[in-house]
PAZAPA-4460 file (N, C-alpha, C; in steps of 0.05 Angstrom, whole numbers, plus 32768, in hexadecimal, padded with zeros to 4 digits):
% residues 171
    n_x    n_y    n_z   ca_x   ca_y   ca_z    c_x    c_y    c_z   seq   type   mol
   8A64   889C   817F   8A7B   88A5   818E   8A71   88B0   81A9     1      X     A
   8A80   88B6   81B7   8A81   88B9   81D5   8A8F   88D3   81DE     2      X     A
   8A90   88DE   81F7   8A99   88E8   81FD   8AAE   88DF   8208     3      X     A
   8AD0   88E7   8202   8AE5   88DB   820D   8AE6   88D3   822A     4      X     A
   8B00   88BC   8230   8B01   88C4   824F   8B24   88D4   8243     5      X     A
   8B28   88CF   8230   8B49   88D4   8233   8B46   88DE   8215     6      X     A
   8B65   88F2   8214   8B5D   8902   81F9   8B7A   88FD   81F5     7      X     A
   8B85   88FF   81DC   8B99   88FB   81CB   8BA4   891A   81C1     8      X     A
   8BB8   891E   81C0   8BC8   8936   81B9   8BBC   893F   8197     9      X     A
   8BB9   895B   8193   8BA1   8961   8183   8BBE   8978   8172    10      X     A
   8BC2   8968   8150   8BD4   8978   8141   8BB6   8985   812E    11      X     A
   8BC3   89A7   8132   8BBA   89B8   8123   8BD4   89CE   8114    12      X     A
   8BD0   89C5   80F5   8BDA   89DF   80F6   8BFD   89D7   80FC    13      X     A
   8C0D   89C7   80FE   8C25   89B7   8103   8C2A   89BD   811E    14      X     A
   8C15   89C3   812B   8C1B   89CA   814E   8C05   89B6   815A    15      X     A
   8C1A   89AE   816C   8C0C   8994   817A   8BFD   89A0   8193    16      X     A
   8BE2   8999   819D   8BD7   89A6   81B5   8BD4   898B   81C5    17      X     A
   8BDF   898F   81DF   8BDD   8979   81F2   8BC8   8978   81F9    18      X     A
   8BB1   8961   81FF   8B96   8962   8205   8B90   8954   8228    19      X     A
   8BA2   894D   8231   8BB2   8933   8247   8BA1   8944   825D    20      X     A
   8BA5   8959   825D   8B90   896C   827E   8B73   8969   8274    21      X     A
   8B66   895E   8260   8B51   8952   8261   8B41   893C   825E    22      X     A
   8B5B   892B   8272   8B59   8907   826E   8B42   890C   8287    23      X     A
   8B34   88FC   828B   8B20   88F8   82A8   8B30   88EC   82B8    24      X     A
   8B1F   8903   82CB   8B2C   88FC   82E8   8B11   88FF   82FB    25      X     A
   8B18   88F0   8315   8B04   88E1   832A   8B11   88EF   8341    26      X     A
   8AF4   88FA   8353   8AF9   8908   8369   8AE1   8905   8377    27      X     A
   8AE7   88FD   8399   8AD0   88F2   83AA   8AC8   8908   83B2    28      X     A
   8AA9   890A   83B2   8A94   891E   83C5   8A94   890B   83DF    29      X     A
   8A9D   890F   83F7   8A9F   8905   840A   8A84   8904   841A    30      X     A
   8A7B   88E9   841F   8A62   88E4   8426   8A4E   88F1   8420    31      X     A
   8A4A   88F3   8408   8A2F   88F8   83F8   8A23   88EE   83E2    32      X     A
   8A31   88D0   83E5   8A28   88B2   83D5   8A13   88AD   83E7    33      X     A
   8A0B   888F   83DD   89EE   8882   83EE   8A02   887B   8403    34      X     A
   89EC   887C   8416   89F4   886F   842E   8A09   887E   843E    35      X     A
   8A10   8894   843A   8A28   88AA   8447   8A38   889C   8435    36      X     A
   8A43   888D   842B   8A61   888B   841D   8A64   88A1   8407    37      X     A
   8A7B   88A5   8404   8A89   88B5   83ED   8A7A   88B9   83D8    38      X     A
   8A77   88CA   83BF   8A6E   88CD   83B1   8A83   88CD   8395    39      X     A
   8A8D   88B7   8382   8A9B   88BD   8377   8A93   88CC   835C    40      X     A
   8A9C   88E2   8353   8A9F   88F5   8334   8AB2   88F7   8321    41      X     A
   8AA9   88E0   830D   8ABD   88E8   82F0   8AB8   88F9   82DF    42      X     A
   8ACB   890F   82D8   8AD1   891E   82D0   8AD1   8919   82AF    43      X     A
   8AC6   891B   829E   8AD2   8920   8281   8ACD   893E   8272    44      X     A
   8AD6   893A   825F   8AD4   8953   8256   8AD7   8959   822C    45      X     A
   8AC1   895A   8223   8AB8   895F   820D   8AC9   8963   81FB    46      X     A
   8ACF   8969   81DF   8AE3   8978   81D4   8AD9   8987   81C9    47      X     A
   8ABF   899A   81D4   8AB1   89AB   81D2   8AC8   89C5   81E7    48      X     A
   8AD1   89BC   81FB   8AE5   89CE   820D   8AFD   89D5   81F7    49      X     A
   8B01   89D0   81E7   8B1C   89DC   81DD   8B16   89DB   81C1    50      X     A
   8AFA   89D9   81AE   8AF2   89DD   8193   8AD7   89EE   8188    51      X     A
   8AD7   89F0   817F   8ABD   8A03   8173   8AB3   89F7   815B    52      X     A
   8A99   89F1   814F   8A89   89E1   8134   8A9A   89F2   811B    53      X     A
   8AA8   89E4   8111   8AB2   89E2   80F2   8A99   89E6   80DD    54      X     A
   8A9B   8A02   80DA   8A80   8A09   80C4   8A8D   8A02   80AC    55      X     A
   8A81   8A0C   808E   8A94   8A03   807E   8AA7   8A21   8075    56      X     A
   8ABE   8A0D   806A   8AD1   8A15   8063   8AE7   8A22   8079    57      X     A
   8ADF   8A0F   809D   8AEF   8A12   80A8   8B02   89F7   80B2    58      X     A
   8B1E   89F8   80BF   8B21   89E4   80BF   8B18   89CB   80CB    59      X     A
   8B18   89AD   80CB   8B0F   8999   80D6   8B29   8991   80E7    60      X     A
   8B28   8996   8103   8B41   8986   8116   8B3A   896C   8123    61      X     A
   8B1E   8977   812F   8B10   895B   8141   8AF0   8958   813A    62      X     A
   8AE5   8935   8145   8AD3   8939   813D   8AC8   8930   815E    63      X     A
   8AB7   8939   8160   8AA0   893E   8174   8A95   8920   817F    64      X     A
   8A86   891B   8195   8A7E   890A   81A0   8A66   8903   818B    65      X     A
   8A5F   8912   817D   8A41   890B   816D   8A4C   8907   814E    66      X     A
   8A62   890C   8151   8A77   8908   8133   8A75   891E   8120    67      X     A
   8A68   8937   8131   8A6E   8951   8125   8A91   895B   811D    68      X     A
   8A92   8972   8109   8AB8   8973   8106   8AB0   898A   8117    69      X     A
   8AC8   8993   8125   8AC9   89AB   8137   8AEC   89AF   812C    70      X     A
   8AF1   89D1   8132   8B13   89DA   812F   8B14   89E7   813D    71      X     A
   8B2D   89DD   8147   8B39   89EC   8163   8B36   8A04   8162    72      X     A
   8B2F   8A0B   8179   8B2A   8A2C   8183   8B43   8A35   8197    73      X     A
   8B59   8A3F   8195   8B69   8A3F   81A0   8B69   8A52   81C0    74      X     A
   8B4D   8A68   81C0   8B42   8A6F   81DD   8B3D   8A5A   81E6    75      X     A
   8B22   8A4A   81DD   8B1A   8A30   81EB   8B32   8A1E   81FE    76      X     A
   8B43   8A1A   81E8   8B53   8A0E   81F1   8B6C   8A19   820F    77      X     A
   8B6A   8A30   8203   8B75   8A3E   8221   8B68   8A3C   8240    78      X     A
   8B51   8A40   8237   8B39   8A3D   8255   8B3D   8A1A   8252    79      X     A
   8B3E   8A07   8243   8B3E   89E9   824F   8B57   89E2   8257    80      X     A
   8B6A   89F1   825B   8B82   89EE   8273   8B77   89F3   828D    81      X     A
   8B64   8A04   8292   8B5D   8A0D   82AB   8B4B   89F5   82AE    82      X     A
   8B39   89F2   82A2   8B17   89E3   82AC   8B26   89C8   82BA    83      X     A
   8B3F   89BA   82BA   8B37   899F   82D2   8B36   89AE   82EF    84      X     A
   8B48   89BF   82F5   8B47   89D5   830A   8B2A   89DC   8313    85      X     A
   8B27   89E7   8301   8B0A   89F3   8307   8AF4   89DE   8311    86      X     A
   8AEA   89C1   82FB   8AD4   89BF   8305   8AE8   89AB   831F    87      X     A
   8AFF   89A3   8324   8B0B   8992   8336   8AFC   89A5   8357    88      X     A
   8AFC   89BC   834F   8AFD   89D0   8368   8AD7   89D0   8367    89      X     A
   8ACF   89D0   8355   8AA8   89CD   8358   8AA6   89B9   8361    90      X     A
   8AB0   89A7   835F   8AAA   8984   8368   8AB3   8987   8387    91      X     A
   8ACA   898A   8389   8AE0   8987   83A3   8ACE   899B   83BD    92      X     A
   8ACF   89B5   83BC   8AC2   89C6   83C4   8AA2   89C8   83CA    93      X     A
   8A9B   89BF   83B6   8A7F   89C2   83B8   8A6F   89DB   83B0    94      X     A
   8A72   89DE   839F   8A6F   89FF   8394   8A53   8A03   837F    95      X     A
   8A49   8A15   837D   8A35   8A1A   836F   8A34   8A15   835E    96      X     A
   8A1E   8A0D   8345   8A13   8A13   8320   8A03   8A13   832A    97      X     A
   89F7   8A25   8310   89DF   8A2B   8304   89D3   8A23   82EE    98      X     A
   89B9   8A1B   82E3   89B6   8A12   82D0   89B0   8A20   82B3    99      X     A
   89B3   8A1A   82AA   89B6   8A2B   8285   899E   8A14   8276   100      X     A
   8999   8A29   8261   898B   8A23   824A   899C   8A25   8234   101      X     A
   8995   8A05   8225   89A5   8A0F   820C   898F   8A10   81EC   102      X     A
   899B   8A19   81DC   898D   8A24   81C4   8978   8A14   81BF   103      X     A
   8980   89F8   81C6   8970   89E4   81B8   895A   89E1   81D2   104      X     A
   8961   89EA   81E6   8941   89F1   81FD   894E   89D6   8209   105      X     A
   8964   89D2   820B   8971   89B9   8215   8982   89CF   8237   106      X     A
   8988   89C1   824B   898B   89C4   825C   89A8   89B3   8271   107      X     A
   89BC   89C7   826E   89D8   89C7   827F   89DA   89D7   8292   108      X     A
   89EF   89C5   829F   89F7   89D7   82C0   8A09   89EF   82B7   109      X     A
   8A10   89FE   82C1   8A20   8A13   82BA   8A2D   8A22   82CE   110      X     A
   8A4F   8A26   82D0   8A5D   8A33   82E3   8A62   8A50   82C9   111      X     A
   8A63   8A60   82D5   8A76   8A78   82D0   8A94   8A7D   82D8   112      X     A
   8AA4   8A7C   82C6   8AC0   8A80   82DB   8ACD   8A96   82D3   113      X     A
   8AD7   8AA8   82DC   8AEC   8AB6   82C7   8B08   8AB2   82C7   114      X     A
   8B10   8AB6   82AA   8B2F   8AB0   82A0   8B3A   8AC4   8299   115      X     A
   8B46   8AD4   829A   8B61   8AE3   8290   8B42   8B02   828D   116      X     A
   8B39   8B04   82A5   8B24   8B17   829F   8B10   8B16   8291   117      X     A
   8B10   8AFB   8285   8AEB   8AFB   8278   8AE3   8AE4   8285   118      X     A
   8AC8   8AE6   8281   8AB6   8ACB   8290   8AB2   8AB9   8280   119      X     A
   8AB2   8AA8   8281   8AAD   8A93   8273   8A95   8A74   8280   120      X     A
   8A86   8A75   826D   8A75   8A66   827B   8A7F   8A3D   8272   121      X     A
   8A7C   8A3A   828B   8A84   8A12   8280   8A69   8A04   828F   122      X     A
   8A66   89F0   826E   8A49   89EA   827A   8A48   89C9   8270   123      X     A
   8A3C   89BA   8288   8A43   899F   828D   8A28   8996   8293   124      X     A
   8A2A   897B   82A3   8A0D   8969   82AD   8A21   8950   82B9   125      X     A
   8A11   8945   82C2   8A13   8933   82DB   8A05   8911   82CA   126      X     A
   8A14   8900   82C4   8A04   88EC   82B3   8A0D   88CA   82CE   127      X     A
   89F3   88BF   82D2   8A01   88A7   82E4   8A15   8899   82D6   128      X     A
   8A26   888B   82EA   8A3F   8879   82E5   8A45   886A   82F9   129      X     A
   8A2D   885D   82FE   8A28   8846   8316   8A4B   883F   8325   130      X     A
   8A56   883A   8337   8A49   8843   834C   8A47   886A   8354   131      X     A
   8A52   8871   833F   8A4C   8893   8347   8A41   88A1   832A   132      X     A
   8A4C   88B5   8325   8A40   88C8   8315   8A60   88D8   8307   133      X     A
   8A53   88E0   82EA   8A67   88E8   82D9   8A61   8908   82CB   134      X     A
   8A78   890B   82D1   8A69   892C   82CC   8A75   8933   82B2   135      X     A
   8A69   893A   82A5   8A73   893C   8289   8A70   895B   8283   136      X     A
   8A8A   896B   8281   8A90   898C   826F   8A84   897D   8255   137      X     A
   8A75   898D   8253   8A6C   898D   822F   8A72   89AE   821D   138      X     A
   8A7D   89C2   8226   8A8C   89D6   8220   8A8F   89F1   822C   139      X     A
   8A94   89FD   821E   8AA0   8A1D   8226   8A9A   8A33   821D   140      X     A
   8A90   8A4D   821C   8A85   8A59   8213   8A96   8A72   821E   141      X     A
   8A9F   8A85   820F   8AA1   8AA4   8218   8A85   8AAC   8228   142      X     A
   8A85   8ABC   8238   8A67   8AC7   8248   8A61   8ADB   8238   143      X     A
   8A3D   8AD6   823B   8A36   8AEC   8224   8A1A   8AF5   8231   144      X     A
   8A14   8B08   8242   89F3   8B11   8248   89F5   8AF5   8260   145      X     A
   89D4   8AF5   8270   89D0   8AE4   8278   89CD   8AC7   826D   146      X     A
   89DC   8AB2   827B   89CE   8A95   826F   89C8   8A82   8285   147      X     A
   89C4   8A8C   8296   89B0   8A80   82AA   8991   8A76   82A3   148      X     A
   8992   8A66   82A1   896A   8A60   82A2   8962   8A62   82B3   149      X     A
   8969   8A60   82CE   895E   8A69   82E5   8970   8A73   82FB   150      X     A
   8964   8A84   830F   896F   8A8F   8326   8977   8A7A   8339   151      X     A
   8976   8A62   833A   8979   8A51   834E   8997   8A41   8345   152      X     A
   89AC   8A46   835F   89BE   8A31   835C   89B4   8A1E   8372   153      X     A
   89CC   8A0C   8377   89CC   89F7   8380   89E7   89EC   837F   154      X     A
   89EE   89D6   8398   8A0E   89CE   8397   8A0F   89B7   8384   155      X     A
   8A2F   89B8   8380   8A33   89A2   8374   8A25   8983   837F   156      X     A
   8A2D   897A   8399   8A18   8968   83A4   89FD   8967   83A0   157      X     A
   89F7   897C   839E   89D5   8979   8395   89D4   896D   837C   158      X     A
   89DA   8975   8364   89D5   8969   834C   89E6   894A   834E   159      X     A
   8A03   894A   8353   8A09   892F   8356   89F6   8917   8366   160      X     A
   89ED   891E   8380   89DA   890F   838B   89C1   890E   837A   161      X     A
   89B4   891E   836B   89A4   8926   8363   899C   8907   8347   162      X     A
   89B4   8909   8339   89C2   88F7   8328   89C8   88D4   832A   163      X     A
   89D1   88D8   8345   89DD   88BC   8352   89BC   88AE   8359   164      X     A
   89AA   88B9   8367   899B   88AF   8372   897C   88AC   835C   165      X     A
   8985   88C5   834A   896C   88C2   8337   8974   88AE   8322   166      X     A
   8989   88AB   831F   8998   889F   830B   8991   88AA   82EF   167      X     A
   8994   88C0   82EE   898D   88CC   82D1   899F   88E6   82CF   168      X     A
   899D   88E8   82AE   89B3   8902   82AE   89AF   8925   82C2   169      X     A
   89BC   8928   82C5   89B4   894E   82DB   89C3   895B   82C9   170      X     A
   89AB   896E   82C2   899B   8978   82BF   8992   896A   82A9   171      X     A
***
């Protein structure tokens, strides 16, 4: 399995959750492709943004790009109404991440945003998709202590160029 480009309305529970604000969507970095042209970025987004891993004896709603079961987290799901906004405005703008370490010593980009007064960290990567680059949310996390791996940001263009030209996943 894969990571979606388009998601299907998600019944939990006899309540239907619309998933449609996390169909992919494409937005140009203006001349910071090869050659000065445009830089185009698709957008997807995990169902890691609106689920949490189904331990046992909790329920099974969705299953995961790796065909893990995950059940809706109904915070999660609140913050993935915001996230096309958000990373639309990291892409569009040109705005900072930082990079994160994850448990497995594995390595994602990471914005901080805050929602309704808490921070929340959303943490993605940059994978080629000839002729541009696809940025894939892989999830969401409440903020907890530092999770920076390092002091150094960098713009969105940096890692997208970074991606396009190395042709390999960023980070």
């Amino acid at each position: 399995m894969s990571i979606p480009l388009t998601h299907t309305p998600l019944q939990v529970e006899g309540k239907t959750h619309s998933l449609g604000h996390l169909d992919a969507m494409g937005h140009d970095m203006i001349g910071k492709g090869k050659d000065g042209n445009d830089l185009r970025v698709v957008i997807r987004f995990s169902t890691h943004v609106f689920s949490d891993r189904a331990t046992y004896g909790q329920r099974r709603d969705v299953r995961d790009h790796s065909g893990t079961w995950r059940t809706f987290c109904p915070d999660r799901y609140a913050v993935s109404l915001l996230l096309p906004q958000i990373i639309k405005d990291f892409v569009v703008e040109d705005r900072h991440a930082g990079i994160s370490q994850d448990f497995n010593k594995g390595s994602n980009l990471i914005l901080i945003e805050p929602v309704e007064g808490e921070s929340w960290a959303v943490f993605f990567c940059f994978e080629p998709s000839p002729p541009g680059v696809l940025l894939t949310v892989l999830s969401v996390y409440a903020k907890t202590g530092n999770m920076y791996a390092s002091k150094k940001f960098n713009r969105a263009s940096y890692y997208a160029r970074k991606c396009l030209f190395s042709n390999e996943r960023v980070p």
